[in-house]
N, C-alpha and C positions, 0 to 999 in steps of 0.2 A: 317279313313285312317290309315293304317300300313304300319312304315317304315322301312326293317331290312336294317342293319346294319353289314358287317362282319368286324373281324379285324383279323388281324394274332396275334399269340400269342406267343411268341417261349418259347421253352423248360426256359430259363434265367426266365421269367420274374413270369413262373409256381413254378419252384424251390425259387424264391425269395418269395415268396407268400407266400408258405406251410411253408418256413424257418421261417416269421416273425410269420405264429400260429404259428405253434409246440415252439419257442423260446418267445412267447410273448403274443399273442393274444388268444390262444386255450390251455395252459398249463393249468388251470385252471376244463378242464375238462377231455381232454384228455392224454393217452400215448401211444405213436407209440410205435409198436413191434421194431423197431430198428431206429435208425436215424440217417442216414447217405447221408446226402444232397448232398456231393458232388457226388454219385452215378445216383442222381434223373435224372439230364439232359441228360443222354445216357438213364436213363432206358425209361424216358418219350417218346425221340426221338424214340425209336425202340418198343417201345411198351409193354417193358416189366417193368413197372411199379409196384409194389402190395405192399404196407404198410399196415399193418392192426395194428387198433387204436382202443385203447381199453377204455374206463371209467376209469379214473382215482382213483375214489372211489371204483372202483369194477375191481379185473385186469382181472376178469375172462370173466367179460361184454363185447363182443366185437361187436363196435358201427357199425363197416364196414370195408373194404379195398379200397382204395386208388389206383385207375387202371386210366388205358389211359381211359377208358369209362365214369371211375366217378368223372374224371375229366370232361370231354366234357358235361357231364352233369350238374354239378357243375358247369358250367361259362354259360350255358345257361340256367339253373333256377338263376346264381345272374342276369344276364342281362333284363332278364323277373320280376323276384319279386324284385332283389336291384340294382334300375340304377343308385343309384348314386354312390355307392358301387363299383359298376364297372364302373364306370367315373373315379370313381377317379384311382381306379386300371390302367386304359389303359393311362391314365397319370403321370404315376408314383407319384403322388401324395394320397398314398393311406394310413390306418393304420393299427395296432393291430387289432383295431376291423374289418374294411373292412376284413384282412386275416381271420380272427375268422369266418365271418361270408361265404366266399369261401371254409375255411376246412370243417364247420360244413355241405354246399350243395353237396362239392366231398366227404365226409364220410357216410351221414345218406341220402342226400337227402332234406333236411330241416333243419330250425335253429331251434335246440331243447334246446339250454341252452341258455341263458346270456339274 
């Protein structure tokens, strides 16, 4: 049996996400080309989202960009490969690592570090 599941998401809760990597959970691997969060929740809303984050060990490396799509993609590969990951997320009871492992699905597609 398969049972989906939708939830809403709002722009707040995406911004808070990306906030705790890039500030806590993902600095280790990565560096956004600019970061400037309080931007994110109109760009997300309207669609015009694009950070592009690069290897931090290599600045020239760049791992992907960070759009409204790679997001969408990003929260339905955590909710399909990390459910609890995204349990905890849609109850705000999430952390470091949970966001760590949301950047690394909306940047690359897959958990490639940690």
């Amino acid at each position: 049996m398969v049972i989906t599941i939708m939830h809403k998401i709002s722009e707040e809760q995406i911004t808070d996400m990306l906030i705790t990597a890039f500030e806590g959970g993902s600095n280790y691997w990565c560096l956004p080309e600019s970061y400037q969060p309080s931007k994110w929740g109109e760009q997300i809303k309207n669609g015009r989202m694009k950070v592009k984050v690069y290897d931090r060990e290599d600045e020239d490396d760049l791992l992907g960009t960070i759009t409204e799509q790679s997001i969408r993609k990003g929260i339905s590969l955590m909710m399909e490969d990390y459910p609890d990951a995204y349990s905890r997320w849609m109850t705000g009871d999430y952390d470091a690592l949970d966001a760590d492992i949301f950047l690394q699905l909306a940047t690359m597609g897959e958990v490639v570090f940690g």
